[in-house]
C-alpha atoms as one frame of an Amber mdcrd trajectory, in Angstrom:
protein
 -42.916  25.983  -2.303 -42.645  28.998  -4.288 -39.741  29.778  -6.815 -39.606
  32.964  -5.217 -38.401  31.620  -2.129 -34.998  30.313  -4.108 -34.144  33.728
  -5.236 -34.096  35.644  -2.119 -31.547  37.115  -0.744 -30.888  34.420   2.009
 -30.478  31.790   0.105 -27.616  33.555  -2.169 -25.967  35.156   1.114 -26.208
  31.171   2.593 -24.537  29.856  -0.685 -21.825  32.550  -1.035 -20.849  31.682
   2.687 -21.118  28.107   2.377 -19.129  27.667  -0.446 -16.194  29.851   1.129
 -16.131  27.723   3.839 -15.889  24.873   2.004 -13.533  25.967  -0.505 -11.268
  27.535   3.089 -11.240  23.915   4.419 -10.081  22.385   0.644  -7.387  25.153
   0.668  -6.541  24.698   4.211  -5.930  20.784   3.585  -4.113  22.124   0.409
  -1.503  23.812   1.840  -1.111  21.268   5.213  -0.534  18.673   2.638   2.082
  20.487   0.410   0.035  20.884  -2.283  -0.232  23.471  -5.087  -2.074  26.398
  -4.505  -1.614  28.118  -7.674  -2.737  25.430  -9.842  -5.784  24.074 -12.279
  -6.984  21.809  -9.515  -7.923  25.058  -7.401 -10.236  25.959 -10.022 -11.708
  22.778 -10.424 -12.143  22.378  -5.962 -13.973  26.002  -6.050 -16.238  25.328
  -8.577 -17.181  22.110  -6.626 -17.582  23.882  -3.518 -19.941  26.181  -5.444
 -21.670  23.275  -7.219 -22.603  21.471  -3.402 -23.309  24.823  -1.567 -25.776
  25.799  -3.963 -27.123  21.785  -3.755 -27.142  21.717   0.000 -28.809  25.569
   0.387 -31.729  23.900  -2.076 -32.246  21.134  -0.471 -32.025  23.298   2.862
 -34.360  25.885   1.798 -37.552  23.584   2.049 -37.035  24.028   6.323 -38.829
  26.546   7.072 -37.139  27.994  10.070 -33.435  29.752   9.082 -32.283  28.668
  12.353 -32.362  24.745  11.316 -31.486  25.723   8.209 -28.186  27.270   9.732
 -27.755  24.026  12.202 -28.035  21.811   9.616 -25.243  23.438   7.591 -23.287
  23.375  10.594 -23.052  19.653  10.670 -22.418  19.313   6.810 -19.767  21.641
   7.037 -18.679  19.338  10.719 -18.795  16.688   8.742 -17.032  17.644   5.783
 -13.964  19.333   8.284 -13.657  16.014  10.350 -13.394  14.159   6.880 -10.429
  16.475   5.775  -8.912  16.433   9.123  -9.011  12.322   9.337  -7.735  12.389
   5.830  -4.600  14.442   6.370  -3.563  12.261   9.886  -4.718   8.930   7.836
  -2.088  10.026   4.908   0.694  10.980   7.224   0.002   7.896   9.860  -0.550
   5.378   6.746   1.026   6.739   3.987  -2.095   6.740   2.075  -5.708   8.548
   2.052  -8.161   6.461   3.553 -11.052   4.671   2.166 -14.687   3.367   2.692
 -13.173  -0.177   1.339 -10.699  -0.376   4.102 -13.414  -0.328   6.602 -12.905
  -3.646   8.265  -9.514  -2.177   9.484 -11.381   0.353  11.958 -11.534  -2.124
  14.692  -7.797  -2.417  14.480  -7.273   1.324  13.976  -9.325   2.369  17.144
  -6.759   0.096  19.154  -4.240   2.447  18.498  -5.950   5.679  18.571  -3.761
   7.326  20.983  -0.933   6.912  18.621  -2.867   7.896  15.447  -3.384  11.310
  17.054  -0.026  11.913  18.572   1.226  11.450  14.889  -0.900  14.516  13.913
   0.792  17.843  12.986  -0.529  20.959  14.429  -0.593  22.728  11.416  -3.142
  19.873  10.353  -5.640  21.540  13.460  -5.930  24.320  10.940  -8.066  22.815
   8.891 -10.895  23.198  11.605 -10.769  26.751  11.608 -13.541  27.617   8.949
 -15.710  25.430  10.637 -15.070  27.372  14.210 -15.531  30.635  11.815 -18.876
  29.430  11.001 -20.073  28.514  15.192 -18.492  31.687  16.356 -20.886  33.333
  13.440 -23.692  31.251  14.351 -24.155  32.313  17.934 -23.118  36.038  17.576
 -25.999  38.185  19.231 -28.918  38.550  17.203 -28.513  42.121  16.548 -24.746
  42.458  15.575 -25.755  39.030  13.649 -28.449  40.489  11.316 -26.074  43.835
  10.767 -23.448  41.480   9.585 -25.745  39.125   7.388 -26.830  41.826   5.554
 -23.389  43.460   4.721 -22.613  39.739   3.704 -25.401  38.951   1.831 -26.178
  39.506  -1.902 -29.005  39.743  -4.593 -29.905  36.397  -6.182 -28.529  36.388
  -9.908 -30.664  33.183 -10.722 -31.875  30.130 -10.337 -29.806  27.419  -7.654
 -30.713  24.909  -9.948 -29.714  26.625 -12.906 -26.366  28.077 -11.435 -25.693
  23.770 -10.714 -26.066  23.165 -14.313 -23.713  25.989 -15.443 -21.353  25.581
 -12.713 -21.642  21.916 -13.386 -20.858  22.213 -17.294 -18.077  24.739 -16.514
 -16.535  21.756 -13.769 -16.610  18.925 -16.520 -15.084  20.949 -18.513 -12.065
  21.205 -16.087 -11.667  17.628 -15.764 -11.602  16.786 -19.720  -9.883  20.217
 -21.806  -6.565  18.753 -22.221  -4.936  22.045 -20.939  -5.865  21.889 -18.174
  -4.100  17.886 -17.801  -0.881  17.268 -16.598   1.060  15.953 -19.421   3.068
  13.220 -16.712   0.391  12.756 -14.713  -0.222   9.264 -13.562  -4.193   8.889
 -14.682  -6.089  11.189 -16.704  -8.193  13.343 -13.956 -11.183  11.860 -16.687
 -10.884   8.459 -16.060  -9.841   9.237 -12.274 -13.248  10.896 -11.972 -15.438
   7.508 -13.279 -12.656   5.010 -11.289 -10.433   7.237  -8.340  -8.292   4.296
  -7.964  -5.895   6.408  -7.097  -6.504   8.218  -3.987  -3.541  10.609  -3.706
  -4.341  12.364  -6.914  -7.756  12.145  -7.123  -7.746  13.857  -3.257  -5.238
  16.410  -5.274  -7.082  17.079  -8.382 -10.895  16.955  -6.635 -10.762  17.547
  -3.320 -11.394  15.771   0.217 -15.536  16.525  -0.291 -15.439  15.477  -3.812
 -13.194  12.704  -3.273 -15.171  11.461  -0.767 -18.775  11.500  -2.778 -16.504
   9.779  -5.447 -15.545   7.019  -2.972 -18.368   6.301  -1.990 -19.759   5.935
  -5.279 -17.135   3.158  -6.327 -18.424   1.235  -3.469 -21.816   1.597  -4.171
 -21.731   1.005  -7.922 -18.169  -0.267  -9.084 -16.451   0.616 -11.853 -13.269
  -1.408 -12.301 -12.647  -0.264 -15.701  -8.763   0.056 -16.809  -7.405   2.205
 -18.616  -5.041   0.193 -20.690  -3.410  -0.581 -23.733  -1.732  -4.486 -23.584
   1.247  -4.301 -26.121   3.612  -7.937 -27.379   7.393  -6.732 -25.128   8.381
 -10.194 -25.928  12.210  -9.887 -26.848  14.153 -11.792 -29.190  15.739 -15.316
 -27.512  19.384 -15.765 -26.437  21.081 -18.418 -24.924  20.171 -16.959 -21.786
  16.415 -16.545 -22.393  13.917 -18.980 -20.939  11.337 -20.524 -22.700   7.872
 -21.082 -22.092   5.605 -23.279 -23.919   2.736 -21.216 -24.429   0.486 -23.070
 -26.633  -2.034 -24.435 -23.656  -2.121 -20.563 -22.490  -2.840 -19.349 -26.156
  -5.713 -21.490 -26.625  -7.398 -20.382 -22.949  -7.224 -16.943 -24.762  -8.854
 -18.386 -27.926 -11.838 -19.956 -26.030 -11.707 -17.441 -23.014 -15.200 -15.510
 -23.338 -14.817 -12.977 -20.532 -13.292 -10.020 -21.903 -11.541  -8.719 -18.400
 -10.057 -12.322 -18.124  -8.368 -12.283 -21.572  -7.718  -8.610 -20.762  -5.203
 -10.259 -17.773  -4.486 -13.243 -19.967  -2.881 -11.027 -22.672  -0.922  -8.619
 -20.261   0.714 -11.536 -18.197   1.548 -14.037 -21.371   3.196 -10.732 -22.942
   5.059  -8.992 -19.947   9.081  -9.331 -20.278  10.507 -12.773 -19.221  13.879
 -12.019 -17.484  16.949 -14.145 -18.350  18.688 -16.220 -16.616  21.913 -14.467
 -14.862  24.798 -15.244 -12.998  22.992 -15.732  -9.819  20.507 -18.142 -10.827
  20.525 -21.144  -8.482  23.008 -19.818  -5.948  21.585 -21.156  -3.178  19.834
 -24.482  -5.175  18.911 -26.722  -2.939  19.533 -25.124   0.621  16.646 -24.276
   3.424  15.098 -21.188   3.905  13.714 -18.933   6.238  12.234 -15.321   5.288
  11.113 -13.607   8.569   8.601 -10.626   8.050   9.813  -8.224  10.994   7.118
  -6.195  12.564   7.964  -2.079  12.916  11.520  -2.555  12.131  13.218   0.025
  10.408  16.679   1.103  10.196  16.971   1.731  14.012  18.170  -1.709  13.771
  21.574  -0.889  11.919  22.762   0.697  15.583  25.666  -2.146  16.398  25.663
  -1.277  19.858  22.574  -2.128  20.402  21.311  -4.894  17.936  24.566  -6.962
  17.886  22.600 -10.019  16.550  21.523  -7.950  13.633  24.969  -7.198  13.417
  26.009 -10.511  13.249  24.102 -11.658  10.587  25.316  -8.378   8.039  28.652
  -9.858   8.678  27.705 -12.487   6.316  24.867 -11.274   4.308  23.703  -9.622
   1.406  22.145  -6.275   2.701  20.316  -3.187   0.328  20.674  -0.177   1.780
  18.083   1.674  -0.263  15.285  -1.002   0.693  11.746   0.438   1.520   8.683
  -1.188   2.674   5.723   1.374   1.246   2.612   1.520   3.753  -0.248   0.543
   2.241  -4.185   0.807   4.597  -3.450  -2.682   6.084   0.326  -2.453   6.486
   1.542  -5.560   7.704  -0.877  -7.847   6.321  -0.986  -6.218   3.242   3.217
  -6.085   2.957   3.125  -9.847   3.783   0.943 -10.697   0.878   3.098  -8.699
  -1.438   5.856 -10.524  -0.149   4.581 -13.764  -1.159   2.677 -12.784  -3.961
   4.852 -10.013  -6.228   1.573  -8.722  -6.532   0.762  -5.336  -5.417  -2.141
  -5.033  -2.488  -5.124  -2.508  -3.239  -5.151   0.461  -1.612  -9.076   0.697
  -1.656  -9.112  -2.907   0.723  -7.487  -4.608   2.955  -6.553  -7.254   0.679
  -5.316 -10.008   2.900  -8.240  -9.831   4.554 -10.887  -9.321   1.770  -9.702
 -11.906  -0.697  -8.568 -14.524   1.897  -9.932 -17.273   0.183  -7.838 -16.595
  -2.818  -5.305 -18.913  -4.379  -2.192 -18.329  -6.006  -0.051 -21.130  -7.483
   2.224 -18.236  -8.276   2.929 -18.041  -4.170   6.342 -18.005  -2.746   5.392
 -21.552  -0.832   3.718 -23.035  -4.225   6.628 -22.322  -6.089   8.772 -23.932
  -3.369   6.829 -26.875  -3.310   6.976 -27.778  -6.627  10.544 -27.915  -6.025
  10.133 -30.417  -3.284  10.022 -27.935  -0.331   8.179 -28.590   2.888   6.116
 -25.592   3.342   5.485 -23.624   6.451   4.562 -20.742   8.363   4.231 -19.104
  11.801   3.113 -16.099  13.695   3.177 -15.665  17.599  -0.660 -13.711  17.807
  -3.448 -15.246  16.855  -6.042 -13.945  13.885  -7.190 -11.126  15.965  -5.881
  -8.447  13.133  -5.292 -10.830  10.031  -6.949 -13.875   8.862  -3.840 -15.760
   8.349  -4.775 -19.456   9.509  -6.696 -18.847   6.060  -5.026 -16.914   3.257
  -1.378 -18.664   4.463  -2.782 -22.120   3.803  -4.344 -20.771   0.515  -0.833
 -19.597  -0.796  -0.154 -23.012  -0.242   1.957 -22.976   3.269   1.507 -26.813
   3.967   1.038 -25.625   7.597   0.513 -22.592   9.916   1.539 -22.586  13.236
  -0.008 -19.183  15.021   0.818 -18.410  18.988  -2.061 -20.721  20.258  -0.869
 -23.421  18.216   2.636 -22.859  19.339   1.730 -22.634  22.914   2.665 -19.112
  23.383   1.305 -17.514  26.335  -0.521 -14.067  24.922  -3.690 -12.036  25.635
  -4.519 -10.570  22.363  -7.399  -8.603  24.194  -4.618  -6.223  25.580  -2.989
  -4.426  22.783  -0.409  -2.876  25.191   1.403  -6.380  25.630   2.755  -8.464
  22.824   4.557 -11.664  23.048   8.221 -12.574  22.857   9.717 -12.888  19.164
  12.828 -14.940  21.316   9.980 -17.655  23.042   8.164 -17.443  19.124  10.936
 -18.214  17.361  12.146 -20.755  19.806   8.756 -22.999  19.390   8.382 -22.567
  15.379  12.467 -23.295  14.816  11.498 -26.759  16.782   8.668 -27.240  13.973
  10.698 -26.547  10.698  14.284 -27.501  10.938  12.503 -31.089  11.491  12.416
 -31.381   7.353  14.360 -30.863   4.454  14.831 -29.188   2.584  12.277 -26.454
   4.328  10.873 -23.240   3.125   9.294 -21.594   6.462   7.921 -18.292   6.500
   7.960 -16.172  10.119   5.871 -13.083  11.123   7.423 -11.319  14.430   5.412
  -9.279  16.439   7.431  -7.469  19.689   8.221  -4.377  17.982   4.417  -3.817
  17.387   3.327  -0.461  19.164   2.052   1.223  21.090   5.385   2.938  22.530
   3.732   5.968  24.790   3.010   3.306  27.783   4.614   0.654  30.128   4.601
  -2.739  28.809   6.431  -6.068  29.802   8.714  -5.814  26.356   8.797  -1.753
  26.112  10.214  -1.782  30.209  12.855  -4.988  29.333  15.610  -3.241  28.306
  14.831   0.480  28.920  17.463   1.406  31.511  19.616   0.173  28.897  19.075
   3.823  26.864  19.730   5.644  30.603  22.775   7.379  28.624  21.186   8.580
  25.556  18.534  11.928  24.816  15.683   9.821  23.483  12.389  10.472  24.290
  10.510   7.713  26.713   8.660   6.637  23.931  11.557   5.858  21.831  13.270
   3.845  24.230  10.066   1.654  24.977   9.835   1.501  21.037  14.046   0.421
  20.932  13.167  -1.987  24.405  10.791  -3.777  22.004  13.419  -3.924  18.994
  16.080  -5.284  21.077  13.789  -8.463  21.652  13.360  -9.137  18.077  17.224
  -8.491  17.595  17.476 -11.595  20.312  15.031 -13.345  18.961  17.160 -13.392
  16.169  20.252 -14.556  17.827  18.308 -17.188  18.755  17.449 -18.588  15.516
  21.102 -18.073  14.379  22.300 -20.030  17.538  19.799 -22.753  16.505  20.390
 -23.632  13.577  24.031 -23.761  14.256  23.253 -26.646  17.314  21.397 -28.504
  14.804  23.972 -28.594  12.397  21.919 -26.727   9.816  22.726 -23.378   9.641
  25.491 -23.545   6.681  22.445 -25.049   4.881  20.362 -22.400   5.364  19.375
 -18.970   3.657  17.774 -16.616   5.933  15.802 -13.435   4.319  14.871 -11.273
   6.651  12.718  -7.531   6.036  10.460  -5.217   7.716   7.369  -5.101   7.115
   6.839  -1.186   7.657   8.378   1.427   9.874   7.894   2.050  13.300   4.860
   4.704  11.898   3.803   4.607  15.680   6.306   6.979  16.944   6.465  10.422
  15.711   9.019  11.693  12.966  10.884  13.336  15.230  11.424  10.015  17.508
  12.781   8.324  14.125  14.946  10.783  13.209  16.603  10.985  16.631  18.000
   7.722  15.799  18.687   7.042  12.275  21.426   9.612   9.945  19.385   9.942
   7.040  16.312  13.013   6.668  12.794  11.276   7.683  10.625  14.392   6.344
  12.218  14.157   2.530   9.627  12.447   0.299   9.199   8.881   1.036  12.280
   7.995   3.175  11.078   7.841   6.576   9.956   4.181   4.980  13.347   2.531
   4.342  13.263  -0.482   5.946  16.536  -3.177   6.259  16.339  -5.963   3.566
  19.015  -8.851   4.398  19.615 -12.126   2.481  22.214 -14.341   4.960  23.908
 -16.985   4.832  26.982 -18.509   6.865  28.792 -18.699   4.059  28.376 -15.311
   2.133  30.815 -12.461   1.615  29.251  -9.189   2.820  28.235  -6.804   0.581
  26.206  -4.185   0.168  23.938  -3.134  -2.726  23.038   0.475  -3.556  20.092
  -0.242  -5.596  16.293   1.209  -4.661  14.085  -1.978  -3.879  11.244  -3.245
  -2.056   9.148  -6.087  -0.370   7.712  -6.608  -4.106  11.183  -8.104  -5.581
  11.420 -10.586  -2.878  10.094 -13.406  -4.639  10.764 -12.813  -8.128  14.768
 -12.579  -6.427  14.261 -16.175  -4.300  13.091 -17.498  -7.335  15.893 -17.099
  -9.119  18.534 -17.537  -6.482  16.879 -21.118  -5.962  16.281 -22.033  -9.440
  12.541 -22.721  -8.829  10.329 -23.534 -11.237   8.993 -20.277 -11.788   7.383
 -17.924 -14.752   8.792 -14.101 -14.226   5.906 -13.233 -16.033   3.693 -13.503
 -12.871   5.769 -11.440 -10.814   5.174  -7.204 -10.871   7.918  -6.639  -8.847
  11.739  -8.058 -10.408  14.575 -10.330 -10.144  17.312  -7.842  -8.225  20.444
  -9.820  -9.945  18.351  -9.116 -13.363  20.642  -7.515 -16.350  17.122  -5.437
 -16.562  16.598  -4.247 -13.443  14.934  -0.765 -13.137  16.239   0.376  -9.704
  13.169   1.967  -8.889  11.197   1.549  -6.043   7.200   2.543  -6.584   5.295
   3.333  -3.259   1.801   3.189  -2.333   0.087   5.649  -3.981   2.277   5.517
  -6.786   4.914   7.586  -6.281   8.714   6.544  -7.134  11.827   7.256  -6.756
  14.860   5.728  -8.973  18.158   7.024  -9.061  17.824   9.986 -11.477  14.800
  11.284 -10.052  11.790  11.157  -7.846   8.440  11.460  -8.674   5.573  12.558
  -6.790   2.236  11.041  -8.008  -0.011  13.469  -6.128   1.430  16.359  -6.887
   2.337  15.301 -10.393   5.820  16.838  -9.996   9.206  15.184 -10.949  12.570
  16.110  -8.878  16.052  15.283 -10.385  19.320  14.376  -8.465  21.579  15.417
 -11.351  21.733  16.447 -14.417  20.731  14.066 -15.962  16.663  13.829 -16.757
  13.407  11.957 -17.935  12.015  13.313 -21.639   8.028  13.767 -21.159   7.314
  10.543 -23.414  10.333   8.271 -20.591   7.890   9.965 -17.807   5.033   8.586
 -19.431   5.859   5.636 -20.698   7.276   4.987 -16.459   4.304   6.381 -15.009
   2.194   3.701 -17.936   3.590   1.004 -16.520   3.604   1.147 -13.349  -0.236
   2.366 -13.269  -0.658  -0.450 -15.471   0.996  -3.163 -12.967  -1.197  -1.508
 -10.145  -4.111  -1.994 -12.121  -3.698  -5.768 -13.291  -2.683  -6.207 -10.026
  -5.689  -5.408  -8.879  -8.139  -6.631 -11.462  -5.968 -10.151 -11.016  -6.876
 -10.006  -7.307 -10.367  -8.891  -7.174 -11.134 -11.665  -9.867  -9.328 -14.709
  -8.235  -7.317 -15.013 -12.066  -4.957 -17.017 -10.463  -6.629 -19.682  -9.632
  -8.969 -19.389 -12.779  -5.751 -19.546 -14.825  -4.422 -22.421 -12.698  -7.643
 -24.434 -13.706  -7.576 -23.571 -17.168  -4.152 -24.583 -18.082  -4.751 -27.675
 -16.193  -7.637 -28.328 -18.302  -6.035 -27.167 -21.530  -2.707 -29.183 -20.778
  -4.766 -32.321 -19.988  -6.707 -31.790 -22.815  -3.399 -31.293 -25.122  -1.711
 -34.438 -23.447  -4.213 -36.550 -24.372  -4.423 -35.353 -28.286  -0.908 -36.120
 -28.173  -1.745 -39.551 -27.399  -4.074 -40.172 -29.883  -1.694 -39.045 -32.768
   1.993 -38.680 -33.095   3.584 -36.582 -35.804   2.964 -38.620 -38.430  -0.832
 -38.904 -37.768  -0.237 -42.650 -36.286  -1.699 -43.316 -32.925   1.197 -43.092
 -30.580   0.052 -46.242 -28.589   0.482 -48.435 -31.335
């Protein structure tokens, strides 16, 4: 083909219109998703809308006919509108952008389609309207058409492939001159563009389109490089300090080869080691129970309705500033940040994906090493998460799912769910059987969907007769009400064995109720569900019999669970391993991180995609506190994730094993003085 036929007027006209279009659906999404208009990033998205028009109308140009030409932009610019518009309902629905590692959810997703879409916004239609622009242009009549191409279209100025390289230089340039950074933004938009591991401001600062390419690059060819500095926090001892014998650990780092393995060995050996504190070993010696609670937010705090969960706050530690961030796999994913303290990756569905992981770290590990029996129990079976694996890998000595426990359930139809009251019934049979007992418990009646009759969403509807709600609400409340039984139940148990006095229960949600619409929340809770992050407080409880109610005002999540247990029980435990933190600490931050790194604390919020801070008060962050914040939480995200994706759990469990066998038997050999010990 001749070089000619790239500088005609068609192909400019084609380019100019494509890359409006394009650039109309990344401002569209823009302003749907409350994002800056008036910013660098607009800059950057235009040029890259340029930058694939032009690529698109040269790879285009070979067709001969302008008619496929024209069709085939019509799908690219189809496909690039339907990616946007998924991506705005994924983020609202999910709490976070969507991506191509998360694709073994999609089953699961497409069961609750219905809901997915209900939760869109009609402002977030808008985004389709370029596309519509662009059919209602293609079929005008052919006359009017060619009369408005040519007021529309202008002289070539150059070569496409030129005008990519310029364009391209110009973009680059964007993402690297430092003035054009955001001095507290969470990642550098440079190393963002090699790793996006952080969708919400990579979709901010590129784009959906460019986003996308960039996603599926990363799963294509990886690059799990971190952008990190590891720094010695260690503090001087005080009597309240403990103390770790290091040496086997410092000599794995000595011999360690790998250079991302060290690059974990050094951050966890030299993260902060809380002290000891007041609370430590509270509750030494007694049973527990922590029960995960499917879709239950603070709905549940309504006395007249939930008088179980009533019951237990009447005795029980409760946070009211508890949230349970949504990450792509929700549940499973808030469940293994429950027992791990480690946070789940955004880009994967991690309890899935790394199933076969071990942690010695692991809330039931730790247990057992203090002479725990270990369980755990869930009344579905492993249609949505692969739990008869990854539980007994975290070291649950047993799980019991709702074949096992006889439940009757058809996991085939997604519209019925079994009974949390016949679930907990079955499984409080199995664990109050040994002492002391650590069991873990996954509900699942409050699971959506809400918009149809069901068994559990029917049980106690007339019972909201008297009240405004929508249908949907009261289905979703129907299903709430069993799990507040259900939890009666266990209560009643354990007191008719004779336990219950013995007994710590822990109860939190595992997400929101994200299947009915914000409006449906608000209508029962008193607190704003459109301002930042808050339609995702969730109830965090720790009961007991015996306790004094009170209630704690500081922010928290699912992540501090275990680092909190471990304390309260006096396990033997290393703080170090734990990226979320002991709530009784004299250190703690108050500051809850969500999923795509956003926090809140309570001086100020911060809003990682936008890369904007808000203040309650007065009183406010310097730039350097921002960063230094915003440094470590990206780095705990990070190491999180390079710890997961590498197994360095169980690779560390090995090595110190080796190292303190090793050690032991030098120590045999030769005492102090250099004299065999054995002699």
């Amino acid at each position: 083909m001749k070089l000619k036929k790239l500088l005609n007027k068609d192909f400019w006209g084609e380019t100019l219109l494509t890359t409006v279009l394009l650039f109309c659906i990344e401002m569209i999404f823009r302003m749907v998703s409350s994002f800056a208009i008036f910013d660098w990033a607009t800059l950057r998205i235009f040029l890259s809308c340029f930058i694939l028009a032009t690529i698109i109308e040269v790879l285009v140009s070979f067709i001969k006919k302008k008619r496929t030409r024209e069709k085939v932009i019509g799908v690219i610019l189809f496909i690039v509108s339907i990616y946007a518009w998924l991506q705005a309902g994924f983020r609202n629905f999910l709490g976070v952008y969507i991506s191509l590692g998360t694709s073994s959810q999609a089953p699961a997703v497409l069961s609750y389609i219905k809901e997915f879409l209900a939760s869109y916004h009609i402002e977030y239609y808008l985004i389709w309207l370029p596309f519509i622009f662009y059919i209602v242009y293609f079929f005008l009549p052919k006359k009017w058409s060619k009369k408005y191409k040519k007021r529309i279209h202008l002289e070539a100025k150059g070569i496409g492939v030129l005008a990519i390289l310029l364009a391209g230089a110009l973009y680059m340039g964007t993402i690297h001159w430092d003035f054009m950074q955001n001095p507290i933004q969470m990642v550098s938009n440079e190393f963002l563009f090699s790793s996006p591991t952080n969708s919400s401001i990579a979709v901010n600062q590129f784009g959906t389109s460019v986003y996308g390419i960039l996603d599926v690059k990363q799963l294509l060819f990886p690059n799990h490089n971190i952008s990190t500095t590891v720094t010695n926090n260690k503090k001087d001892p005080t009597e309240y300090t403990r103390v770790f014998d290091d040496t086997a650990w410092e000599s794995v780092i000595a011999e360690e080869k790998s250079t991302t393995m060290n690059t974990l060995n050094r951050y966890f050996i030299n993260r902060d080691i809380s002290e000891v504190n007041d609370y430590t070993g509270y509750f030494e010696g007694k049973n527990v129970i922590v029960v995960m609670m499917e879709s239950v937010g603070n709905i549940i705090l309504n006395e007249e309705y939930y008088p179980n969960f009533a019951r237990i706050l009447n005795h029980a530690w409760y946070w009211e500033n508890n949230y349970s961030p949504r990450n792509s796999c929700a549940t499973g994913d808030n469940e293994f940040s429950g027992m791990t303290s480690l946070y789940a990756l955004n880009s994967s569905c991690t309890a899935n994906t790394y199933q076969e992981n071990t942690y010695f770290t692991s809330i039931f590990n730790r247990f057992r090493a203090s002479g725990y029996h270990t369980s755990s129990y869930h009344d579905l079976d492993d249609t949505y998460y692969t739990r008869s694996v990854f539980h007994l890998n975290m070291g649950s000595e047993t799980y019991y799912d709702g074949n096992r426990l006889g439940i009757d359930f058809d996991s085939s139809n997604y519209n019925e769910w079994p009974s949390d009251v016949d679930f907990i019934e079955k499984a409080s049979d199995i664990f109050s059987e040994d002492e002391p007992f650590m069991a873990w418990l996954t509900t699942v009646s409050a699971h959506q969907p809400y918009d149809s009759s069901s068994v559990l969403g029917d049980k106690y509807f007339s019972l909201f007769d008297n009240t405004d709600y929508t249908d949907t609400l009261k289905r979703y409340m129907s299903k709430l009400k069993v799990t507040d039984d259900a939890l009666g139940r266990l209560l009643d148990i354990l007191e008719a064995k004779g336990i219950l006095e013995d007994t710590v229960i822990v109860l939190y949600g595992d997400h929101y109720p994200y299947g009915l619409v914000d409006s449906d929340v608000q209508a029962a809770v008193d607190f704003d569900v459109e301002e930042f992050y808050e339609i995702e407080q969730t109830p965090f409880v720790i009961y007991n019999s015996e306790l004094e109610p009170k209630v704690f005002t500081e922010k928290t999540s699912y992540m501090n669970i275990l680092p909190t247990l471990a304390n309260l029980f006096n396990l033997d435990y290393d703080p170090r391993f734990y990226l979320g933190e002991d709530l009784f600490s004299e250190d703690f931050s108050d500051r809850v991180v969500f999923a795509d790194s956003s926090w809140e604390d309570a001086i100020a919020r911060y809003d990682a995609g936008s890369g904007t801070i808000t203040y309650f008060s007065d009183e406010t962050y310097s730039t350097r506190e921002l960063q230094a914040i915003n440094t470590e939480i990206y780095q705990k995200k990070e190491m999180s994730k390079l710890a997961i994706m590498n197994n360095y759990f169980d690779y560390l469990e090995k090595k110190l094993e080796d190292k303190k066998g090793e050690i032991s038997e030098d120590y045999e050999e030769t005492d102090d003085s250099g004299i065999s010990s054995q002699e």
